[in-house]
N, C-alpha and C positions, 0 to 999 in steps of 0.2 A: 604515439599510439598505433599497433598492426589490427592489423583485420586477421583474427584468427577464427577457430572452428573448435567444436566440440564432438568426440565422436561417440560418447555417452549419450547423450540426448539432441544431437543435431543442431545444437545452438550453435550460430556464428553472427559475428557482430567487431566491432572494435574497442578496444579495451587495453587498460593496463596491466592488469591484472594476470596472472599464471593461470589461474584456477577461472573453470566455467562459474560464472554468475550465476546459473540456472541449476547446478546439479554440484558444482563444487570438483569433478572430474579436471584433470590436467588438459590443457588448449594449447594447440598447436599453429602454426602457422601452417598455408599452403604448401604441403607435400615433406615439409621439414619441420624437425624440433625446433626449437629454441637454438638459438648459434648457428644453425645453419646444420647441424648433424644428420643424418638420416633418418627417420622415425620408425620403430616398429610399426608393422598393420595393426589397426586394430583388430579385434578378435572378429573372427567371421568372413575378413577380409578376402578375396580371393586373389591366388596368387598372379604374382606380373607375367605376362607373356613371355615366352623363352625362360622361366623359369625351372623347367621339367628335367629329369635327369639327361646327363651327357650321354651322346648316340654312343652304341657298342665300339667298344677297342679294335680296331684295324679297321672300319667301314670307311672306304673311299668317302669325301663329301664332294667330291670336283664338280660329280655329277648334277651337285643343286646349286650350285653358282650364280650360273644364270638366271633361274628360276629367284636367285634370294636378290641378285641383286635388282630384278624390276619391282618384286615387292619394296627392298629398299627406298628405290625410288618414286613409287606410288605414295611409300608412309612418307617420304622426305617432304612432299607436294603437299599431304593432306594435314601435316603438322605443321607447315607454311600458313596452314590457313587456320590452325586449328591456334596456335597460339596469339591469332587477333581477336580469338574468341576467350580465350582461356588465358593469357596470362604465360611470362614464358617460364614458370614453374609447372605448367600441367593442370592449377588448380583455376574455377571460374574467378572471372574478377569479382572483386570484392563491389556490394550496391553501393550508389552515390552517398553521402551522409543522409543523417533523416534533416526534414526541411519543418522546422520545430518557430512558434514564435512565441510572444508573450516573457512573463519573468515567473522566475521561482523564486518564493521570499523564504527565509529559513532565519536560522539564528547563528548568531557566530561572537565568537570569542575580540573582542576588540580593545586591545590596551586595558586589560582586566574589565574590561563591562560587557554587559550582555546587551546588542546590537542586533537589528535585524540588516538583512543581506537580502540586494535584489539581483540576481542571476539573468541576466539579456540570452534567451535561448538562442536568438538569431545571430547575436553580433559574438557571444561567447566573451562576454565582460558584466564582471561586479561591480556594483554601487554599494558602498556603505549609505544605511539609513538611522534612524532614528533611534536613542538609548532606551531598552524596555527593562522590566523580568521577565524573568525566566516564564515562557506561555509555555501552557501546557498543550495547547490549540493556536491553528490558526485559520481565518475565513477573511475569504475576498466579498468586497459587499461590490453590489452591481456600478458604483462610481469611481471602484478602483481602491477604495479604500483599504487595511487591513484590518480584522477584528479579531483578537485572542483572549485568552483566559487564561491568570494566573491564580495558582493556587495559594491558599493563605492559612493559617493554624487556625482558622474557626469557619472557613468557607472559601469560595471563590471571587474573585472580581473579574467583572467585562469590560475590556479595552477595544477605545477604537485608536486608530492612526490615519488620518487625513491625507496624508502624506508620506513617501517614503525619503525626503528631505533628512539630514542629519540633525538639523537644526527643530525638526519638528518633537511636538511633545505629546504621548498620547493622553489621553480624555478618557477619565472613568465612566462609562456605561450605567452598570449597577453593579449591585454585592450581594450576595446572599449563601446560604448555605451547598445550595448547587446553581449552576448559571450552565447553562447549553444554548448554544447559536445554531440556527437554522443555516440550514446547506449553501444556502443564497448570500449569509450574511444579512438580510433584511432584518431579524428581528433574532430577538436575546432573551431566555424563559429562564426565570431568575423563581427559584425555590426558595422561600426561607421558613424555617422550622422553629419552632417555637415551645418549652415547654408549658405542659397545660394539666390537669387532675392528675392523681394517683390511684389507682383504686385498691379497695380493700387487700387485694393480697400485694400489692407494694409494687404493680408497675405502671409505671409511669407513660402518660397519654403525650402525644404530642399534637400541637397544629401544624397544619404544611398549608402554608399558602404560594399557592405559582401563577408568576405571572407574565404575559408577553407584552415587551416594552417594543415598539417601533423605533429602528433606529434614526430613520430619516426625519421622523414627528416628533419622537419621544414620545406618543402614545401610548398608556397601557392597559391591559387588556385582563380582568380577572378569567384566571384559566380555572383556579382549584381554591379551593377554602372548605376542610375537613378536619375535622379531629381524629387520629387515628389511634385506638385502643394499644396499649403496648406496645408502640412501636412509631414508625416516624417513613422516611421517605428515602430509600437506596440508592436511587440515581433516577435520570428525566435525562429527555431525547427531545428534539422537535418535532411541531405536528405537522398538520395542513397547512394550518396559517397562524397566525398571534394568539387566536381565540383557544387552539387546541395544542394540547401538548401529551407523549408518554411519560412513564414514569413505571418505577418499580415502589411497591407498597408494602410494606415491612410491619406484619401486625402479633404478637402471639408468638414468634419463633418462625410463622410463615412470610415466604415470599409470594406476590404476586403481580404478573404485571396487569398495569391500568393504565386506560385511556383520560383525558379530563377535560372538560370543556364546560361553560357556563357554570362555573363556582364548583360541578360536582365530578368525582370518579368514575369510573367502571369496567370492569372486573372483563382482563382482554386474555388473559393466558391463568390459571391458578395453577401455582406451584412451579413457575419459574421466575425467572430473574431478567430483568432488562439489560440487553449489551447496548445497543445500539440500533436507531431508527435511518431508512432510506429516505433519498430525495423524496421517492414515492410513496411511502408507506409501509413499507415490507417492515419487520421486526429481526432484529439479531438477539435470539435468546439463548437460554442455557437452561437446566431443569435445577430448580432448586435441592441443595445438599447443606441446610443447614446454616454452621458457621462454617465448614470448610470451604474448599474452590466446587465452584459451581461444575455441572454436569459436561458433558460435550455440546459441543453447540450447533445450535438449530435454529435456519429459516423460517419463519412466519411468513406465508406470503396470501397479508390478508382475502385478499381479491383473486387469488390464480391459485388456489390450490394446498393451499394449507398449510403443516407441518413439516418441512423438509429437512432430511439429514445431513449433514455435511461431513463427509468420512472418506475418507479411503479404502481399500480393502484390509489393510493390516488395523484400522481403529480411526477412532473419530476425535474432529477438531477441538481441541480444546481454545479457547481465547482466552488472553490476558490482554489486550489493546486494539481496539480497532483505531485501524489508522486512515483511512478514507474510503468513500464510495464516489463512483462514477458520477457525474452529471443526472444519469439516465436510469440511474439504481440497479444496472443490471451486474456490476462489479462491485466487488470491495478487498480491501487490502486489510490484514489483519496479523497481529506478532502471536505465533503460538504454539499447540503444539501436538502433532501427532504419533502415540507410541513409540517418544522417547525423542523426536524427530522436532526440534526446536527451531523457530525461524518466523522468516514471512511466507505467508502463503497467500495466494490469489483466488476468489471466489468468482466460479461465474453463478449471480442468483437470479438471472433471468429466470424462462419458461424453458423446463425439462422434466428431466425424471425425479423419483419422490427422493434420490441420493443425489449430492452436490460432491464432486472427487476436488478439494481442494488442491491447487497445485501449486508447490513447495518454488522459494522465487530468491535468489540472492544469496550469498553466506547462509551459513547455518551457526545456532548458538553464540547469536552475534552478542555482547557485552550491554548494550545501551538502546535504546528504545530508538528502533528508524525513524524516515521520517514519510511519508507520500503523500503523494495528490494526483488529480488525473488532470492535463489538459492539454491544450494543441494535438488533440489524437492519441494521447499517450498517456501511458502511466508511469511517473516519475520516483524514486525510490530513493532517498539519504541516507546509504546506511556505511558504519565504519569510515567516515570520511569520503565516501564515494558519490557520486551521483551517476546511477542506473537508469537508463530510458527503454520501455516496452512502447515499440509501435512496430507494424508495416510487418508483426510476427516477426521482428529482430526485436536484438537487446546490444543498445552499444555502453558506452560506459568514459562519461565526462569530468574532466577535472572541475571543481568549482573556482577554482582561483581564490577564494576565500575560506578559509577551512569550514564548516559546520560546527556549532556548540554539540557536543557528544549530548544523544536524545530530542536534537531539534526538531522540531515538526515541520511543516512543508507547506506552503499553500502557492496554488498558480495563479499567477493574475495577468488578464489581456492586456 
């Protein structure tokens, strides 16, 4: 692995890879291409010293001799010194590695099964663990455990894993039509949808009942018990705590999102759709379009400010996956896409201006759903076989030693 540089976007970091992580530009080593060849400047560049046209035909130079060769010796002296600074190619040295701990749990192909994989960020070795399916999700519960969701041809199941032991077996949760895990891993909000009346012009009512199961107690917690006229329930998020959950509400041809807590609903955004809820509260919505793909997408930031855009200057985020938010909710990682512009992007949704400039993170138009998580400082990134680390404003770029299941998800554990 070299410590190369980008001079598109100023990314440098180490990696395998040709191409910048960050912008997808060709990466260069310190002062040289690849092999060792000499590199064009980049554009803008300014020219090398003594590079300027040769002095006029017949001008004596004897006369600057002397004069060139003390400069000579002044540069011989201060490039003496300059290359314990610099490296003896001219370029800085390359920063220490980043100082990362904890594991990265992902999925991987093992003797034709689907296996989870634990990543030692410190020691840079794999543990084979426990045979699952295919999780759509994955969540570190506060004891170390891992918790996922796999999908199923009539709904979801919640899995825990005890252990990341090869030997071990995971333990079904619940089931229901939709099932979402809180940020923490502590608790699992299990939707199951039910049909229920017709009404005279021939659509059919559903019940949604949700609810939050304690994973440490197995306690559960009625969040919602509603009958919903024509229609049924889109998708659910985590709330505050067991008692409270989001949710998008599908009535009539309309989307809207709601809140629920204490058996009942209420009506938090009309005429959008729910992506995704923060550790803290904040909403990742979209404006409702129907049965098409939902609108561009938009921060909710119930508490600080409202409706926020998330666009660039050339056009706005669209989401098809959110793939993690920060501890702190003021980040998230998401696959999508900006006027034409396909990828992962990185959101800062703290406190700012009423526009969020997403910024474009990794390959573009990658094949398979990445995978991320944020922790030990960083934001960790599985995409195309790679594993990408964002910290310390670098981006290096690590082998996993064990391949990744193409679409595996990610989660960090202490």
């Amino acid at each position: 692995m070299r410590y190369r540089v980008c001079y598109r976007c100023d990314w440098e970091g180490r990696t395998f890879s040709a191409t910048c992580p960050r912008c997808g530009a060709p990466l260069y080593r310190a002062g040289t291409e690849e092999g060792g060849h000499a590199r064009e400047a980049p554009p803008g560049s300014i020219p090398a010293a003594g590079a300027g046209p040769p002095p006029p035909a017949g001008r004596s130079r004897r006369r600057r001799v002397g004069t060139a060769t003390v400069v000579l010796v002044g540069l011989a002296a201060l490039a003496g010194g300059a290359l314990i600074l610099t490296g003896r190619d001219g370029a800085p040295p390359p920063p220490p590695p980043l100082e990362l701990s904890g594991r990265l749990v992902y999925v991987t192909d093992a003797g034709g099964r689907t296996s989870l994989a634990a990543y030692d960020l410190a020691e840079g070795t794999v543990a084979l663990g426990p045979e699952v399916d295919f999780p759509t999700e994955l969540r570190a519960t506060p004891d170390g455990a891992v918790a996922y969701t796999v999908d199923g041809p009539t709904g979801q199941t919640a899995f825990l894993v005890d252990a990341l032991d090869p030997e071990d077996r995971p333990v079904e949760v619940a089931t229901g039509t939709l099932v979402a895990w809180s940020h923490d891993g502590r608790t699992v909000y299990v939707a199951v949808q039910e049909e229920d009346a017709m009404d005279a012009a021939g659509c059919r009512a559903y019940r949604v009942r949700v609810a939050g199961v304690e994973v440490e107690t197995g306690e559960e917690t009625a969040v919602l018990d509603e009958v919903v006229p024509c229609g049924g329930i889109g998708s659910l998020a985590p709330g505050r705590d067991p008692a409270h959950a989001f949710y998008t509400r599908v009535s009539e041809g309309r989307a809207d999102v709601y809140e629920a807590s204490g058996g009942a609903g209420r009506a938090v955004l009309e005429g959008y759709v729910l992506l995704s809820a923060s550790p803290i509260g904040d909403l990742l919505v979209a404006p409702d379009r129907g049965q098409g793909r939902p609108g561009p997408t938009i921060l909710y930031r119930r508490q600080r400010g409202g409706l926020v855009d998330i666009a660039t200057e050339v056009g706005g985020l669209h989401t098809d996956r959110v793939l993690a938010w920060s501890g702190s909710g003021d980040r998230l990682v998401v696959v999508g896409e900006v006027a034409g512009d396909r990828g992962v992007w990185v959101v800062e949704s703290g406190q700012g201006p009423d526009r969020r400039s997403p910024d474009p993170f990794g390959p573009r138009d990658v094949a398979a759903w990445p995978g991320a998580c944020f922790g030990s400082g960083a934001m960790l990134l599985i995409v195309e076989g790679r594993l990408l680390i964002q910290a310390e404003d670098r981006v290096e770029e690590l082998g996993l030693g064990r391949p990744p299941a193409e679409g595996s998800p990610a989660v960090w554990l202490r």
